[in-house]
VONUDREN-541338 format. One record per residue: residue in three letters; x, y, z of N, C-alpha, C, O in turn; residue number from 1. Coordinates in steps of 0.2 Angstrom, whole numbers, plus 2048, in hexadecimal, padded with zeros to 3 digits. Layout:
! residues N
<r res="ala" n_x="X" n_y="Y" n_z="Z" ca_x="X" ca_y="Y" ca_z="Z" c_x="X" c_y="Y" c_z="Z" o_x="X" o_y="Y" o_z="Z" n="NUM"/>
...
! end
This chain:
! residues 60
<r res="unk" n_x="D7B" n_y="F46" n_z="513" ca_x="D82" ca_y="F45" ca_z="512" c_x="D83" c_y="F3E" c_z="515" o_x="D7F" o_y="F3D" o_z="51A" n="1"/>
<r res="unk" n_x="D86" n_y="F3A" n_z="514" ca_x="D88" ca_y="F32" ca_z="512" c_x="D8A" c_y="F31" c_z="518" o_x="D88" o_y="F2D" o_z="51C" n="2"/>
<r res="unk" n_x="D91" n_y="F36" n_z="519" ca_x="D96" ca_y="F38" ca_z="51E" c_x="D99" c_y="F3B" c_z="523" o_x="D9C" o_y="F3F" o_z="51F" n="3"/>
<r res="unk" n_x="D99" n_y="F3D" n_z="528" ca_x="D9B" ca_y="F42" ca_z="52C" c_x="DA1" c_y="F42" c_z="532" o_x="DA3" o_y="F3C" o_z="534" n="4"/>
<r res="unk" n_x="DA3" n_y="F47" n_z="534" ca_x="DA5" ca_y="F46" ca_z="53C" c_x="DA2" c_y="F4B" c_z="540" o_x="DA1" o_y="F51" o_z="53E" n="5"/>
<r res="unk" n_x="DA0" n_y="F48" n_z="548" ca_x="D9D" ca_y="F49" ca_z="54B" c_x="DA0" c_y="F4A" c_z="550" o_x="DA4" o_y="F45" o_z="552" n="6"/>
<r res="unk" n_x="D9F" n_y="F52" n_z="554" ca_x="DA3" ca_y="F52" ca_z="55A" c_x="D9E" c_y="F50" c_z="561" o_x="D98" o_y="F52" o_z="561" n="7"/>
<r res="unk" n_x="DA0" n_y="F4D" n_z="564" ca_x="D9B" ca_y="F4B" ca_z="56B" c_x="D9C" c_y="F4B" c_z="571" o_x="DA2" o_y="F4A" o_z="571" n="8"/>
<r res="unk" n_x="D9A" n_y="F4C" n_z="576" ca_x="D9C" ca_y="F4C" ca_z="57E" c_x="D9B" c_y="F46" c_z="580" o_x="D95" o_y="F44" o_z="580" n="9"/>
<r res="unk" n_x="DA0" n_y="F42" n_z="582" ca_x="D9C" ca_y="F3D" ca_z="585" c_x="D9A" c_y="F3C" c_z="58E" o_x="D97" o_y="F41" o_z="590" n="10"/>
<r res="unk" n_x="D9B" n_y="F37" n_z="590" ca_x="D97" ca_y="F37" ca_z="599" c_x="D9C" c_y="F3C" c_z="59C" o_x="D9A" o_y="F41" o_z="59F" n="11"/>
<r res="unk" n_x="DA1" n_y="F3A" n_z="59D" ca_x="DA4" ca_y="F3C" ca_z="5A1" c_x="DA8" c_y="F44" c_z="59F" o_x="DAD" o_y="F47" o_z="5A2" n="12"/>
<r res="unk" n_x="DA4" n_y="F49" n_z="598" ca_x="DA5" ca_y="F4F" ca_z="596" c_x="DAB" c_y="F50" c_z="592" o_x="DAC" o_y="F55" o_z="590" n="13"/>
<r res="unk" n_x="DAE" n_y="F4B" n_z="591" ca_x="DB2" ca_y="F4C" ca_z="58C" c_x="DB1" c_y="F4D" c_z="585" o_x="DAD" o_y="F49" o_z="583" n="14"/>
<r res="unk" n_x="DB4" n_y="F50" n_z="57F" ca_x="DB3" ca_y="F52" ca_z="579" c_x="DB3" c_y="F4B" c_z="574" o_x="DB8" o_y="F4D" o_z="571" n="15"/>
<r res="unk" n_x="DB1" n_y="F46" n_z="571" ca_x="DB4" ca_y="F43" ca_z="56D" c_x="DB1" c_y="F43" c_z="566" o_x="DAB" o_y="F44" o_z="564" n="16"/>
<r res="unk" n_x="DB7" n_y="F41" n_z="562" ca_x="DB5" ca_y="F41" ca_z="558" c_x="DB1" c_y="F3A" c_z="557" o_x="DB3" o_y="F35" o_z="55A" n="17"/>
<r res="unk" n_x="DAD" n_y="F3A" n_z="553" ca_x="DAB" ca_y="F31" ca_z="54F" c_x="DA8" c_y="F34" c_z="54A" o_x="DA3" o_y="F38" o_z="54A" n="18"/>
<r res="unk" n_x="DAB" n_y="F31" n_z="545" ca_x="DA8" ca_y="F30" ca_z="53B" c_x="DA3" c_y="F2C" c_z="53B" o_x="DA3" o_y="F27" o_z="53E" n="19"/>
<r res="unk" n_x="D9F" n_y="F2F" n_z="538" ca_x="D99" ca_y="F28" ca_z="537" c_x="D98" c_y="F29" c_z="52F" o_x="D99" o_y="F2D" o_z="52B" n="20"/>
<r res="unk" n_x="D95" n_y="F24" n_z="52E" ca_x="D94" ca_y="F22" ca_z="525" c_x="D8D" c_y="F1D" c_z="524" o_x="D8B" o_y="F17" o_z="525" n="21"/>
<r res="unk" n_x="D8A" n_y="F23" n_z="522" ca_x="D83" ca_y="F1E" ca_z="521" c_x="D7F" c_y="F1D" c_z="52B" o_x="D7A" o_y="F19" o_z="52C" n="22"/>
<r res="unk" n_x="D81" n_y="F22" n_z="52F" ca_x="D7F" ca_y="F1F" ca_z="535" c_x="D83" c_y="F1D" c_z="539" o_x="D85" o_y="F1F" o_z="53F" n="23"/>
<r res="unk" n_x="D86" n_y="F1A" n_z="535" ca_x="D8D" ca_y="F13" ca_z="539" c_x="D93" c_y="F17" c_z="53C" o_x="D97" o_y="F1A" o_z="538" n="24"/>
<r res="unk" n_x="D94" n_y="F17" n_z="542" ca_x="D9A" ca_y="F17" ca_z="544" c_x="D9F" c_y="F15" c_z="541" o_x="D9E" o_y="F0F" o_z="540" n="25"/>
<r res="unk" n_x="DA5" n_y="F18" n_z="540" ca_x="DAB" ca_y="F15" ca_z="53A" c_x="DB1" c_y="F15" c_z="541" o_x="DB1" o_y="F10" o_z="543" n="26"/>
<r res="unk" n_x="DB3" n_y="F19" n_z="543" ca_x="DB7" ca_y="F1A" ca_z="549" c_x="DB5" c_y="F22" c_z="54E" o_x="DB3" o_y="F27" o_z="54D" n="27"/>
<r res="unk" n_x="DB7" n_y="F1F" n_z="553" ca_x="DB7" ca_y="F26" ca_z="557" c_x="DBD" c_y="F27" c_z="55B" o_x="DC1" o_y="F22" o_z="55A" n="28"/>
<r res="unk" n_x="DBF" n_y="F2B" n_z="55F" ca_x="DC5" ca_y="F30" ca_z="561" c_x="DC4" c_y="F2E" c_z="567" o_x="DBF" o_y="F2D" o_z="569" n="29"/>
<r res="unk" n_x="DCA" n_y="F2E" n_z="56C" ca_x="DCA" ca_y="F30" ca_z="571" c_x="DC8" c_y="F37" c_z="573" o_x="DC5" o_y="F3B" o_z="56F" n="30"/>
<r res="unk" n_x="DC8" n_y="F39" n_z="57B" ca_x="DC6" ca_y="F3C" ca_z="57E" c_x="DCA" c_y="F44" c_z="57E" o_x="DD0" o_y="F45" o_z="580" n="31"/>
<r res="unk" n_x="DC6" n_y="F49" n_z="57C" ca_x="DCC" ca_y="F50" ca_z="57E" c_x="DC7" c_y="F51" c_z="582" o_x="DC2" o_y="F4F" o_z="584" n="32"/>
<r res="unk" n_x="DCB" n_y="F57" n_z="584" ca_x="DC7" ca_y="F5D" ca_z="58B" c_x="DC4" c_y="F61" c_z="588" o_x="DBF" o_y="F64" o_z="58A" n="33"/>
<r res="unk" n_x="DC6" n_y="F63" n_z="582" ca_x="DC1" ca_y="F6A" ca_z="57E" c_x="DC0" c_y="F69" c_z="578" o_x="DC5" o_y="F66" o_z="575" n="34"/>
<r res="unk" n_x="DB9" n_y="F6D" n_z="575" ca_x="DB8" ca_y="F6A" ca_z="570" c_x="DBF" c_y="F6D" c_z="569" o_x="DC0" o_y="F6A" o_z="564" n="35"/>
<r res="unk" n_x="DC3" n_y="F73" n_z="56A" ca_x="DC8" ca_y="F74" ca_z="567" c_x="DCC" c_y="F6C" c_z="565" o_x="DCD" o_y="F6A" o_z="560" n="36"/>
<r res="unk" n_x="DCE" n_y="F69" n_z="56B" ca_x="DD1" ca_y="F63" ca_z="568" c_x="DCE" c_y="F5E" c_z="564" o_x="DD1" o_y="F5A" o_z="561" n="37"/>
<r res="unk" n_x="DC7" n_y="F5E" n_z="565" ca_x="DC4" ca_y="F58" ca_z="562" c_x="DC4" c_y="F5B" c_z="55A" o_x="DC2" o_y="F58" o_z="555" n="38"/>
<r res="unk" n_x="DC6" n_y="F63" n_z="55A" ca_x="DC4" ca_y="F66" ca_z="551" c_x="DCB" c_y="F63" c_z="550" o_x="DCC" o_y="F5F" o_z="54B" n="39"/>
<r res="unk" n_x="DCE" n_y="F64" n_z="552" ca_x="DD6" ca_y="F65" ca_z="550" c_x="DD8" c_y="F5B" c_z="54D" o_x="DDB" o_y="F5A" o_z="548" n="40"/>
<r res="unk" n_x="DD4" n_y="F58" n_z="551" ca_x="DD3" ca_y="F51" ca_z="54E" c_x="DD1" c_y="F4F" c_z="549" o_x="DD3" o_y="F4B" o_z="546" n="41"/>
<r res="unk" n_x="DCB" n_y="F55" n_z="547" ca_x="DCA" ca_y="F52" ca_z="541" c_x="DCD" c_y="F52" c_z="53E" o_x="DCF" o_y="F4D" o_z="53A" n="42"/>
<r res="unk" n_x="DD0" n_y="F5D" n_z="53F" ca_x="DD6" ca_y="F5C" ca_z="539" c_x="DDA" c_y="F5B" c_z="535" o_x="DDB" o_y="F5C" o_z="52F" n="43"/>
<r res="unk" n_x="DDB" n_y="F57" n_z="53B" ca_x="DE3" ca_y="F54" ca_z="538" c_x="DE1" c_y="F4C" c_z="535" o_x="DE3" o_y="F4A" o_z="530" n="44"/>
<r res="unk" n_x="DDD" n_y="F4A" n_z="537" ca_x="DD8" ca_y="F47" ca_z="533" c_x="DD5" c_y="F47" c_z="52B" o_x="DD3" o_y="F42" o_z="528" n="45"/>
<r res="unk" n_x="DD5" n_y="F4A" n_z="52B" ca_x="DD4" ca_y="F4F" ca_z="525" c_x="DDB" c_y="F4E" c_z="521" o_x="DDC" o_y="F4B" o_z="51C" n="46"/>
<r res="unk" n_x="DE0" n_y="F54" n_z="525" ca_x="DE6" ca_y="F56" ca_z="521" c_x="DEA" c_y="F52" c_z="520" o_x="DEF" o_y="F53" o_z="51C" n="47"/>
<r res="unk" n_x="DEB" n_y="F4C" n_z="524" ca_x="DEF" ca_y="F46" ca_z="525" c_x="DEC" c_y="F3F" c_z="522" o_x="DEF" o_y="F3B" o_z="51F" n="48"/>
<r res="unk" n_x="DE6" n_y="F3F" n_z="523" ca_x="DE3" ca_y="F37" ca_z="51F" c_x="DE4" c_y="F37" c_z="518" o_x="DE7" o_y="F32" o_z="517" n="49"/>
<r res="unk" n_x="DE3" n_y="F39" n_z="514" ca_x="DE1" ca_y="F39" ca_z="50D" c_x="DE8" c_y="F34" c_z="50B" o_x="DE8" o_y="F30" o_z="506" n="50"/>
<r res="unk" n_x="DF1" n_y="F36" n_z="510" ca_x="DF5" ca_y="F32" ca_z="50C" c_x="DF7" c_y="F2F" c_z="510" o_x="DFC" o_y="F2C" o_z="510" n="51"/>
<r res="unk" n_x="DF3" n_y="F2E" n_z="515" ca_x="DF7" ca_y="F28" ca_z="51C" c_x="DF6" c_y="F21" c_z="51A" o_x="DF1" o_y="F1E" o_z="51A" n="52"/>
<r res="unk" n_x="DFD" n_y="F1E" n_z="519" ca_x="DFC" ca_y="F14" ca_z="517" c_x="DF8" c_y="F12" c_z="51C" o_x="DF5" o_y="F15" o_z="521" n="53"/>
<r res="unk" n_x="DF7" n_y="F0C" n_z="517" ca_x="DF3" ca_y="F07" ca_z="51C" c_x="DF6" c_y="F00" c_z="51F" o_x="DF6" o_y="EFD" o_z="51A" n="54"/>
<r res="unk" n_x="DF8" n_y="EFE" n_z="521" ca_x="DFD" ca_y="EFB" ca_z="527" c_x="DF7" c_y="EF6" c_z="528" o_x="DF3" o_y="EF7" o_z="52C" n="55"/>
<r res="unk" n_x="DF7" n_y="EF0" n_z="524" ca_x="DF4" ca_y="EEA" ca_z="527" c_x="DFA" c_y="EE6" c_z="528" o_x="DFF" o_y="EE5" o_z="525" n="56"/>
<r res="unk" n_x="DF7" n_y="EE4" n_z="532" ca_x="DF9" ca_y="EE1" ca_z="537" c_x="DF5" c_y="ED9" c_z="537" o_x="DF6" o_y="ED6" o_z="53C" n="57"/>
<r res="unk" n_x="DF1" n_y="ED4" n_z="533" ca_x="DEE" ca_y="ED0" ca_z="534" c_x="DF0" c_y="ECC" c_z="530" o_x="DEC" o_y="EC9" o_z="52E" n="58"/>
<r res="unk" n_x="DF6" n_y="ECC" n_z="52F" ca_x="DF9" ca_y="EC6" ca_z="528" c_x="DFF" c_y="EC4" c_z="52D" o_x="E03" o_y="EC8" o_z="52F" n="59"/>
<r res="unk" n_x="DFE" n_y="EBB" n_z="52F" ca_x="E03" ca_y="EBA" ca_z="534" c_x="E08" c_y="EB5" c_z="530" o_x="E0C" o_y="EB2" o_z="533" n="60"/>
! end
């Protein structure tokens, strides 16, 4: 698979999401408390991205 999201603990035990593509890191998530929040991330991720604009901020 090309693609994925990966749930992970980081140092200090917290839950967090990162997509990778090819390996690569594409973004990761902030920190939850339990792995339930870092699912519910995706989710919405999921259920929310497919029609969320894109909003370029670099044209001054």
């Amino acid at each position: 698979m090309a693609h994925k999201f990966e749930i992970y603990k980081d140092k200090k035990g917290e839950y967090r999401v990162r997509f990778k593509y090819n390996a690569e890191v594409m973004f990761a998530s902030e920190g939850y408390a339990n792995r339930s929040g870092a699912q519910n991330a995706i989710d919405s991720i999921k259920k929310n991205g497919p029609g969320a604009p894109v909003e370029d901020t670099s044209a001054g």
